[in-house]
VEXNU-672965 format. One record per residue: residue number from 1; residue in one letter; x, y, z of N, C-alpha, C in turn. Coordinates in nm, 3 decimals, m for minus. Each point is the difference from the previous one (the first is absolute). Layout:
# VEXNU-672965
<NUM; A; <X; Y; Z>; <X; Y; Z>; <X; Y; Z>>
...
This chain:
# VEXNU-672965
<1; X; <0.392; m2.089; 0.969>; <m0.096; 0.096; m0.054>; <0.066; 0.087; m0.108>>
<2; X; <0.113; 0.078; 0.038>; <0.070; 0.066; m0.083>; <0.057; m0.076; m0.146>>
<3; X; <0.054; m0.158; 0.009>; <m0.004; m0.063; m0.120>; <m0.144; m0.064; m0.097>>
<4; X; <m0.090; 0.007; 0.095>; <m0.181; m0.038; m0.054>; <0.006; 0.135; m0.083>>
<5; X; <0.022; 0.121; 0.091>; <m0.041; 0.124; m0.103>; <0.103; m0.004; m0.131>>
<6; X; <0.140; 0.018; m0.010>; <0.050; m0.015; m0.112>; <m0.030; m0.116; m0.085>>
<7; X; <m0.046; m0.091; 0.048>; <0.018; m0.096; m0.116>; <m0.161; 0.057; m0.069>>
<8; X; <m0.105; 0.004; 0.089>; <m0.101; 0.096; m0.087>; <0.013; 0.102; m0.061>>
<9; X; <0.054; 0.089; 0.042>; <0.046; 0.118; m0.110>; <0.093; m0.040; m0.132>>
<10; X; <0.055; m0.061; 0.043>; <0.062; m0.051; m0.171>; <m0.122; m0.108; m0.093>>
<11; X; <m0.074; m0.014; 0.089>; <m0.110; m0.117; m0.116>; <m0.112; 0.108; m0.009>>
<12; X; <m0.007; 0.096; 0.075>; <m0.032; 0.096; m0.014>; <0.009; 0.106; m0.197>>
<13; X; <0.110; 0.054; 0.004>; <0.063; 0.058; m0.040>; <0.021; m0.061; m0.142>>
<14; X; <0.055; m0.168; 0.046>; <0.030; m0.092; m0.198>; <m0.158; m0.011; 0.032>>
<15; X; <m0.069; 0.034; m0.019>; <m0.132; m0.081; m0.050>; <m0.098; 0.132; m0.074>>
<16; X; <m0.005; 0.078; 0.043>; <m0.105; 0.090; m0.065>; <0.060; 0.070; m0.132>>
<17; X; <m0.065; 0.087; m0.009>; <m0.011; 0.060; m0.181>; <0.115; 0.146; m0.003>>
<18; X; <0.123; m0.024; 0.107>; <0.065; 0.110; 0.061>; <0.152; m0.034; 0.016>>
<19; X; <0.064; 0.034; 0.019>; <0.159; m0.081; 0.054>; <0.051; 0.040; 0.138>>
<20; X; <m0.082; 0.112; 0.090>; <0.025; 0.012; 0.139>; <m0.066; 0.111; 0.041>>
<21; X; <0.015; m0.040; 0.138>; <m0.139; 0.135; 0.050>; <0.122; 0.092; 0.030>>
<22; X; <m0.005; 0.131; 0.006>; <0.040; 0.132; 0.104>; <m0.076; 0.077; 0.136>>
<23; X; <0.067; m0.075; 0.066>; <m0.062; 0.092; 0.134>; <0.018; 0.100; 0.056>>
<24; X; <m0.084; 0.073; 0.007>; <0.019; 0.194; m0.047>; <m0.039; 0.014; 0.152>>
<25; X; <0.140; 0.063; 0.070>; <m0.087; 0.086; 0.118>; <0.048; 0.143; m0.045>>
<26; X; <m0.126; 0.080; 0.068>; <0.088; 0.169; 0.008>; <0.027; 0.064; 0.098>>
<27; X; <0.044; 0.116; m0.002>; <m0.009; 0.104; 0.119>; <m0.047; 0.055; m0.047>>
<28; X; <m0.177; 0.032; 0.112>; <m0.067; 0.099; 0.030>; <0.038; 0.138; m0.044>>
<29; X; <0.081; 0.099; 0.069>; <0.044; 0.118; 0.031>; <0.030; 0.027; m0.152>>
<30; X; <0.084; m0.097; m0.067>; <0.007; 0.051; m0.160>; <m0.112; 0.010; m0.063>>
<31; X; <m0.103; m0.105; 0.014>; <m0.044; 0.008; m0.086>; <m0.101; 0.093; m0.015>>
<32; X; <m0.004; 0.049; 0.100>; <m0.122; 0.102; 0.106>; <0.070; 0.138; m0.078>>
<33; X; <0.129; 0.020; 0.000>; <0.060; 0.076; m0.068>; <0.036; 0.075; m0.106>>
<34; X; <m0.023; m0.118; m0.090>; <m0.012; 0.015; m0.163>; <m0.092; 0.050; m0.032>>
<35; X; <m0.087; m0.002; 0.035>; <m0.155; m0.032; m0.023>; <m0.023; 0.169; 0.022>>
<36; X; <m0.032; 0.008; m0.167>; <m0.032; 0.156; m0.065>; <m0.146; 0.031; 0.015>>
<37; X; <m0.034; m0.088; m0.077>; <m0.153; 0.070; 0.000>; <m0.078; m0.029; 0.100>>
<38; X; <0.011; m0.093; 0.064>; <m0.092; m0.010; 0.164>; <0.102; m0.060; 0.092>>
<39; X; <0.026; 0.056; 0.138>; <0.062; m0.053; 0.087>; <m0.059; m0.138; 0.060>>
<40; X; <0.023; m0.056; 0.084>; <m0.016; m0.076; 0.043>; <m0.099; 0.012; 0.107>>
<41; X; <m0.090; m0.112; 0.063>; <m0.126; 0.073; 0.122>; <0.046; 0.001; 0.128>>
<42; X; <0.115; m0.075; 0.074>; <0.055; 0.069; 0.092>; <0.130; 0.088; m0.006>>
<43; X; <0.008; 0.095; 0.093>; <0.073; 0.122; m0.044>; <0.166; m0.063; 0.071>>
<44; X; <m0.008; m0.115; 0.084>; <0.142; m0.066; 0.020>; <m0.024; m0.130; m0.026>>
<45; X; <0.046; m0.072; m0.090>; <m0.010; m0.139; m0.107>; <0.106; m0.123; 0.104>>
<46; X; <m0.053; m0.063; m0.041>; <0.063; m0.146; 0.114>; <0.138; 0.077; m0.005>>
<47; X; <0.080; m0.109; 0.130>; <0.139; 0.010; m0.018>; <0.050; m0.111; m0.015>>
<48; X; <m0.053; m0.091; m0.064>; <0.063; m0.126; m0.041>; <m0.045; m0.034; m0.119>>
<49; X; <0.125; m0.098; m0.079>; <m0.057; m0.066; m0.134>; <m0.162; m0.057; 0.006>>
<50; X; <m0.026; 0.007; m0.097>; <m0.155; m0.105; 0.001>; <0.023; m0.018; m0.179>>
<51; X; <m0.115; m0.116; 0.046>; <0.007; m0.049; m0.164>; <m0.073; 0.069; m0.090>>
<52; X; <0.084; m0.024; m0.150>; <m0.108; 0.037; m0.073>; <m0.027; m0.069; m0.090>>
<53; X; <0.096; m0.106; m0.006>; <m0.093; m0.121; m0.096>; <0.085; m0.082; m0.079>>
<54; X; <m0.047; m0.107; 0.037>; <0.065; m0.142; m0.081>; <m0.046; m0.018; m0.154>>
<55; X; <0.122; 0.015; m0.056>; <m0.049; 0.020; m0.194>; <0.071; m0.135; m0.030>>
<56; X; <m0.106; m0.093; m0.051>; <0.072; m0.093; m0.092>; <0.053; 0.061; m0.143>>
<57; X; <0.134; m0.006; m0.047>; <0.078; 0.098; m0.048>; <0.077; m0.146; m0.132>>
<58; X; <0.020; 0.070; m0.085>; <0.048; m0.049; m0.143>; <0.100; 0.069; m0.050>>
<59; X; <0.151; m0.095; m0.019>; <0.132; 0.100; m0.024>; <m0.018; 0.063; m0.134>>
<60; X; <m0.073; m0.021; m0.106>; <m0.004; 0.079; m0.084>; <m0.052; 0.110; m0.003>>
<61; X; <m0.088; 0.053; 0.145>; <0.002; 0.142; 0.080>; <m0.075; 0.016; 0.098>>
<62; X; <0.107; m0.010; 0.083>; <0.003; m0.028; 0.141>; <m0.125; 0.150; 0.068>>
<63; X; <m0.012; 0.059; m0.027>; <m0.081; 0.133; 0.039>; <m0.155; 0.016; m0.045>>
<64; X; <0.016; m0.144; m0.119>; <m0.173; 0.020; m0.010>; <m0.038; m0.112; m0.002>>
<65; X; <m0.102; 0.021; 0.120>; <m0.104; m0.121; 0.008>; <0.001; m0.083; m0.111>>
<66; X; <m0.051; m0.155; 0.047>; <m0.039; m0.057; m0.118>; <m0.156; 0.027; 0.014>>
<67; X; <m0.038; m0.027; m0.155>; <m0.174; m0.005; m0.020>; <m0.028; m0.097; 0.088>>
<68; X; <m0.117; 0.047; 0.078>; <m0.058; m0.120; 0.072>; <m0.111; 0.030; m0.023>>
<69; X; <m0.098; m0.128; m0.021>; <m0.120; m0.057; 0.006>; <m0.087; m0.068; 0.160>>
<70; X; <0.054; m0.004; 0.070>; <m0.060; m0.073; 0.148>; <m0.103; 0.043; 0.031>>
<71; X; <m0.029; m0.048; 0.092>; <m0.159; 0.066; 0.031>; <0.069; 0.088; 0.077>>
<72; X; <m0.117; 0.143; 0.048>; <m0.032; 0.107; 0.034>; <0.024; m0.012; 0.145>>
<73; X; <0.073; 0.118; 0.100>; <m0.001; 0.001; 0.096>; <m0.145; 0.024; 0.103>>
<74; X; <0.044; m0.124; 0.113>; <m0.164; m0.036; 0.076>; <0.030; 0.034; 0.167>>
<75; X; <m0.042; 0.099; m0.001>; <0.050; 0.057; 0.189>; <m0.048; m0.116; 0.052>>
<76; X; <m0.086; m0.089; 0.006>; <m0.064; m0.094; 0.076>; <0.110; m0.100; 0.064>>
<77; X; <0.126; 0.010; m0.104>; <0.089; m0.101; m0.033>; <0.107; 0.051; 0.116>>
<78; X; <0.025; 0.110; 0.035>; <0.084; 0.042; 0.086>; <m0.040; 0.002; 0.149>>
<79; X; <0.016; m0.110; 0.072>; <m0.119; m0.022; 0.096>; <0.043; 0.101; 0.146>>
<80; X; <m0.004; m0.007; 0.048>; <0.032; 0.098; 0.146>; <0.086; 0.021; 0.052>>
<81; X; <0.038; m0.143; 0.061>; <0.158; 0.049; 0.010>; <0.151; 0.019; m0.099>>
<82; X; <m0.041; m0.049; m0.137>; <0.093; 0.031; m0.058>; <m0.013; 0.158; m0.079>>
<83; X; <m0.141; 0.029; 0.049>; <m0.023; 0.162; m0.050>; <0.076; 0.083; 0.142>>
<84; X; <m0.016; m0.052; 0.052>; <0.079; 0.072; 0.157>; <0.167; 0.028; m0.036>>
<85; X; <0.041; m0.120; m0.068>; <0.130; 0.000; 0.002>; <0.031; 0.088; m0.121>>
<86; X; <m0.085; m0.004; m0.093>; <0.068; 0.090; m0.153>; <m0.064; 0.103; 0.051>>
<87; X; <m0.067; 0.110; 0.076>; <0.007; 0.104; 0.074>; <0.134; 0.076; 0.021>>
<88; X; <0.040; m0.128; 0.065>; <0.154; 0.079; 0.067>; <0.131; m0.068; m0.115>>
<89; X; <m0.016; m0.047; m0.080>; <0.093; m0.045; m0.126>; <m0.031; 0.052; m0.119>>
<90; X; <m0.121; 0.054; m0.011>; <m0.009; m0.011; m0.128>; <m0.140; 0.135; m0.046>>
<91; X; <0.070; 0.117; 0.082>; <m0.144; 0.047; 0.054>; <0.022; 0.126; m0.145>>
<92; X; <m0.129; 0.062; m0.065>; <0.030; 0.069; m0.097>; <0.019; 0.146; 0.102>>
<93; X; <0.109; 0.056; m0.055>; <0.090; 0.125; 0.043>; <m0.032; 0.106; m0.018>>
<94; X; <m0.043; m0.002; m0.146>; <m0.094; 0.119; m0.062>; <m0.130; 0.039; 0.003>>
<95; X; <m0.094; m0.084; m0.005>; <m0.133; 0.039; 0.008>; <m0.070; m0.007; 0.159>>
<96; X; <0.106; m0.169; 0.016>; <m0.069; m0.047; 0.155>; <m0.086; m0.095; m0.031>>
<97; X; <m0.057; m0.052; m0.109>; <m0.127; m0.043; m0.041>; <0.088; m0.173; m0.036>>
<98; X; <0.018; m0.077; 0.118>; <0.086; m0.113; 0.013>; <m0.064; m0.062; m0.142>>
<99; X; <m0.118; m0.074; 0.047>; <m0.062; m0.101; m0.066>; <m0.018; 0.065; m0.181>>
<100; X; <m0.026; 0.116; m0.028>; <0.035; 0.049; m0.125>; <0.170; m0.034; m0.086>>
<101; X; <0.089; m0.005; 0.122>; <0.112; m0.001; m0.088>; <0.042; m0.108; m0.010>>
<102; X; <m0.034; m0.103; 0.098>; <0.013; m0.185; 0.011>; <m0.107; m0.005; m0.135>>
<103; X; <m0.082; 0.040; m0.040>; <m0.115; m0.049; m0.117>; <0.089; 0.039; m0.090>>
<104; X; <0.088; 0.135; m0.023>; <0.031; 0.005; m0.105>; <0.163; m0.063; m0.034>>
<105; X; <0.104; m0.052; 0.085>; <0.086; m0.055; 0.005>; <m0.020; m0.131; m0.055>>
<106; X; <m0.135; m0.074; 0.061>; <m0.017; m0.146; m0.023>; <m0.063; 0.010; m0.156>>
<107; X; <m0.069; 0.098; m0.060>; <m0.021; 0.021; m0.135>; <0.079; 0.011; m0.102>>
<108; X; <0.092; 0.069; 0.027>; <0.088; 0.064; m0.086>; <0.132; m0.156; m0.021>>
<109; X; <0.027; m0.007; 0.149>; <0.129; m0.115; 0.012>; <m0.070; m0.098; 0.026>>
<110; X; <m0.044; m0.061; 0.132>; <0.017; m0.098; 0.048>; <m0.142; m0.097; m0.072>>
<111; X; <m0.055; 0.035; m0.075>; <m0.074; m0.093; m0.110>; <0.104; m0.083; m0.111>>
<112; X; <0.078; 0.052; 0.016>; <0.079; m0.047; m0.099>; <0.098; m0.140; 0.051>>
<113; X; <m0.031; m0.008; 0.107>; <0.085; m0.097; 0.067>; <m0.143; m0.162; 0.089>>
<114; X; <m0.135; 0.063; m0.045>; <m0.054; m0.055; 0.035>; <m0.019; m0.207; m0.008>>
<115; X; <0.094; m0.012; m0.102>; <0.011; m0.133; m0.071>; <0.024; m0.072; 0.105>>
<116; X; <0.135; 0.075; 0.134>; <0.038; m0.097; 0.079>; <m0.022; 0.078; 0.106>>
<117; X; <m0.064; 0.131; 0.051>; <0.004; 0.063; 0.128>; <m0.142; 0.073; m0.026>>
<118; X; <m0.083; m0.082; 0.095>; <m0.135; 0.091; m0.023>; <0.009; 0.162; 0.115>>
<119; X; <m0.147; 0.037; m0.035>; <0.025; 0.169; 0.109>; <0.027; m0.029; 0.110>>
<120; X; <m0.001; m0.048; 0.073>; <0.027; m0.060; 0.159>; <0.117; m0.004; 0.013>>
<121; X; <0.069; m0.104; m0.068>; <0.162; m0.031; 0.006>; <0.076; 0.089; m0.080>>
<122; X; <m0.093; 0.099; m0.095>; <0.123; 0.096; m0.020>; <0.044; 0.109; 0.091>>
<123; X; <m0.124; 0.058; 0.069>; <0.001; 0.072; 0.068>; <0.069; m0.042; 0.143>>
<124; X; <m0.016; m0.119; 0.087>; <0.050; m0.085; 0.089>; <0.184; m0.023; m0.030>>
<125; X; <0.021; m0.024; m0.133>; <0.161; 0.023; m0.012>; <0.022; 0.102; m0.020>>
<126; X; <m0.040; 0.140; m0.049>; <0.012; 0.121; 0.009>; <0.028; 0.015; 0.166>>
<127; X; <m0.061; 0.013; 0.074>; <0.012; 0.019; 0.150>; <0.152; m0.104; 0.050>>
<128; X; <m0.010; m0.044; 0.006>; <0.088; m0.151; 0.069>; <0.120; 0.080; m0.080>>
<129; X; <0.038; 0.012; m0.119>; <0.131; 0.062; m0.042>; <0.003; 0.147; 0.068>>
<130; X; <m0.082; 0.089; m0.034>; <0.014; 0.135; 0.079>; <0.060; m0.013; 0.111>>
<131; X; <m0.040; m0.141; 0.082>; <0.033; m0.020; 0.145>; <0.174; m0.066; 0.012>>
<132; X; <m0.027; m0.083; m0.096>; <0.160; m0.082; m0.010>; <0.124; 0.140; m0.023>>
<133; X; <m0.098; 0.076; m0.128>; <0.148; 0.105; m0.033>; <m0.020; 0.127; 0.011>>
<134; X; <m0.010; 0.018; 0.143>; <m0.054; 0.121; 0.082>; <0.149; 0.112; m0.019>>
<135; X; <m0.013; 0.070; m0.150>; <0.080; 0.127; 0.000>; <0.005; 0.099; 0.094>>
<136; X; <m0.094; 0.004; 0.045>; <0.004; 0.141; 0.169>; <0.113; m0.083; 0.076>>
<137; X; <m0.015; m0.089; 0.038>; <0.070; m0.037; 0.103>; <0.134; m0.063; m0.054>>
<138; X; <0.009; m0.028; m0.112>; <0.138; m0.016; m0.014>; <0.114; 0.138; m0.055>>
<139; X; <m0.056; 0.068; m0.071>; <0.055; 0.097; 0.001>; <m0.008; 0.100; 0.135>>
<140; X; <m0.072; 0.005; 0.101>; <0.007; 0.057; 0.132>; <0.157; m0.076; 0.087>>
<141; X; <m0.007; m0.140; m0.013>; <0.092; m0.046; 0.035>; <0.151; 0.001; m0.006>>
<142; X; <m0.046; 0.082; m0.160>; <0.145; m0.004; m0.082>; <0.006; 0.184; 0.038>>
<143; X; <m0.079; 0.064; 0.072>; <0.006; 0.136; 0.080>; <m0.006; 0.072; m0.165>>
<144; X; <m0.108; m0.003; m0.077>; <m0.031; 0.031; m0.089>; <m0.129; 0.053; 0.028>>
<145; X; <m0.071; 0.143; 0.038>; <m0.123; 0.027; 0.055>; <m0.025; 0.094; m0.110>>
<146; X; <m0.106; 0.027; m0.090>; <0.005; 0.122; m0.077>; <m0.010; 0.157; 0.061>>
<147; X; <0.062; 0.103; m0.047>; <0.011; 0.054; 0.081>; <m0.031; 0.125; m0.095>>
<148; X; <m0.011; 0.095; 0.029>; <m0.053; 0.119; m0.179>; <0.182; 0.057; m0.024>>
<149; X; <0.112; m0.009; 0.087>; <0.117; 0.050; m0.052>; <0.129; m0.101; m0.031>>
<150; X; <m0.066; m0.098; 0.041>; <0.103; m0.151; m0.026>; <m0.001; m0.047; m0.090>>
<151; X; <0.103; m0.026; m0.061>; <0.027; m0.054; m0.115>; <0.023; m0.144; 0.004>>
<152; X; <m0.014; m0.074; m0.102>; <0.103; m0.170; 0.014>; <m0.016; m0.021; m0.142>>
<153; X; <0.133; m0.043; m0.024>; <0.018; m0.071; m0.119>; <m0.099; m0.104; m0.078>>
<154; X; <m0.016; m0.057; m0.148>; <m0.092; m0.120; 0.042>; <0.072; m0.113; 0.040>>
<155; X; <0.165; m0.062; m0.022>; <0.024; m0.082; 0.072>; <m0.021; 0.041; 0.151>>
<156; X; <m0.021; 0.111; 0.049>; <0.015; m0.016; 0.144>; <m0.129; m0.074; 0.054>>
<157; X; <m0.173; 0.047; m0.089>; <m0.082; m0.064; 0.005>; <m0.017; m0.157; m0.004>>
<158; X; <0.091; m0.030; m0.136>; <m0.010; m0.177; m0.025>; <0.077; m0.089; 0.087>>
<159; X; <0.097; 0.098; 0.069>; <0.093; m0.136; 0.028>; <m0.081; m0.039; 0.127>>
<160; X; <m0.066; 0.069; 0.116>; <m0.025; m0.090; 0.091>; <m0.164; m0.040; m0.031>>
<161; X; <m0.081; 0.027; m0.123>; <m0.093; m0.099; 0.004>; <0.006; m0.135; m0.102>>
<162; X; <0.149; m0.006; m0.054>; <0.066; m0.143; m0.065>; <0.020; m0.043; 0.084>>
<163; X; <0.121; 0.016; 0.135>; <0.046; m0.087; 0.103>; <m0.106; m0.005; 0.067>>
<164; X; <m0.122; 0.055; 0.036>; <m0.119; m0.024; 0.101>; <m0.102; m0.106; m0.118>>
<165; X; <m0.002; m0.060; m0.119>; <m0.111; m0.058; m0.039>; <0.070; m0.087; m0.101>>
<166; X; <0.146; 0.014; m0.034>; <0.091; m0.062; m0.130>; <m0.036; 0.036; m0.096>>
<167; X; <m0.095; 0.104; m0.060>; <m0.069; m0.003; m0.105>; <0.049; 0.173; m0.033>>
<168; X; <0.020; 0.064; m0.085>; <0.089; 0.119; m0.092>; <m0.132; 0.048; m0.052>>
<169; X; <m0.011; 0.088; 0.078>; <m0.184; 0.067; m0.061>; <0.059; 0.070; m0.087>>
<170; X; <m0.106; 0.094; m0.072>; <0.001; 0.097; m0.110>; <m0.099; 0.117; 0.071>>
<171; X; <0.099; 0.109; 0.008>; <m0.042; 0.117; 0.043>; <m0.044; 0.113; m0.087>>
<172; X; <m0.157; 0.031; m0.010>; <m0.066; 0.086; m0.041>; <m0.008; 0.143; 0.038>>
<173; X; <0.043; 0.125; m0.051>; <m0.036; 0.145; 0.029>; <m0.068; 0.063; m0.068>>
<174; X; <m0.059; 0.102; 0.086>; <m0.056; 0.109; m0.068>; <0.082; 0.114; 0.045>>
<175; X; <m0.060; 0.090; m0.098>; <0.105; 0.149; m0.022>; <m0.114; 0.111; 0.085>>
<176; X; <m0.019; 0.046; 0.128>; <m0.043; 0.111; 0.091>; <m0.008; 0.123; m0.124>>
<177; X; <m0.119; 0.029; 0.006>; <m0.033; 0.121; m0.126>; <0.049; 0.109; 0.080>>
<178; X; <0.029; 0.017; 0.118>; <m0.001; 0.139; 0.081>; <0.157; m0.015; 0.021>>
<179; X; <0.094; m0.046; m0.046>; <0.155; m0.024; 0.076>; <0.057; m0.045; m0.083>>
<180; X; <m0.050; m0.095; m0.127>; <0.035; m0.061; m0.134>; <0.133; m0.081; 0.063>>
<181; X; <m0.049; m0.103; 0.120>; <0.129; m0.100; 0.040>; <m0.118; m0.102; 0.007>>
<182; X; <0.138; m0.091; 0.022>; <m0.080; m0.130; m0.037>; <m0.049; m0.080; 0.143>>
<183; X; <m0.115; m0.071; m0.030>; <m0.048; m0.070; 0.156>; <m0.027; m0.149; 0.002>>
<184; X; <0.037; m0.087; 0.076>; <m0.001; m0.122; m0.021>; <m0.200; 0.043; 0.025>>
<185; X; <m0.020; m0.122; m0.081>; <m0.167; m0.029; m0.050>; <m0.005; m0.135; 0.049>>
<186; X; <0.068; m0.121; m0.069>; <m0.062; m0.110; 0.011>; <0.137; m0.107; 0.016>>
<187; X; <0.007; m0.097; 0.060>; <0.057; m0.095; 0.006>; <m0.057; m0.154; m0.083>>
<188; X; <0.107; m0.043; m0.111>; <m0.103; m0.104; m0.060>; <0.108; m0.110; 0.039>>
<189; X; <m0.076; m0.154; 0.012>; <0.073; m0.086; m0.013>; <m0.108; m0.105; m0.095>>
């Protein structure tokens, strides 16, 4: 199963109008944090990574979407139980309004990848990776818990979710407007 999925993600990946996806999870608590002009709608934000979205991504700049044309996101398409599961993977943090931020993720990014991964299977490998490269629990393991006075290096962050997945993420921060230090945001691979 695990070699069925890689060998799809690389025919994946050489085939569309992109040169590789980024799989964006965040932490909640930051991002709940940053967030100036409206807080977030619950007043304590998950305590675990969740996703925020698979970008088919182009090295000539890696940070902006490519133009996509695909068709339009169709809730119909996200059938029950895989809406059950992006609930708890993939649930929007800020508003709460799930199915609003899956419409606008699959608009913005995951149209763009539609050539070889329709809404079903993008969203369906969205989940299945969240699950494969479960950052809560590997950094819990590595006795890495966020904590509001603990510090860690970012190698202290990367090294045990390289040896837990082989893969050397790229670690995203934001800067706390009230403390002006920095907060891990997002984990990309």
């Amino acid at each position: 199963l695990v070699l069925a999925f890689a060998f799809f993600f690389c025919y994946v990946v050489s085939s569309g109008s992109y040169d590789y996806f980024q799989f964006v999870q965040q932490w909640p608590p930051t991002n709940c944090r940053v967030r100036i002009k409206r807080p977030c709608s619950k007043p304590r934000p998950l305590q675990n990574f969740t996703i925020h979205g698979l970008w088919p991504s182009n090295y000539s700049n890696p940070t902006k979407p490519s133009n996509c044309n695909g068709s339009k996101y169709e809730d119909r398409k996200v059938y029950p139980k895989l809406r059950s599961k992006l609930k708890r993977s993939w649930p929007d943090v800020e508003s709460g309004n799930d199915t609003r931020f899956w419409e606008g993720e699959w608009n913005k990014h995951g149209r763009c990848s539609e050539q070889t991964l329709n809404q079903m299977q993008y969203f369906e490998i969205s989940h299945d990776m969240w699950v494969s490269y479960n950052i809560t629990e590997i950094l819990k393991n590595a006795s890495i818990v966020p904590h509001p006075t603990q510090k860690w290096s970012y190698s202290d962050i990367v090294s045990p979710i390289k040896t837990a997945t082989k893969r050397t993420p790229l670690l995203r921060c934001k800067t706390d407007p009230a403390t002006n230090t920095e907060l891990l945001h997002e984990v990309v691979f």
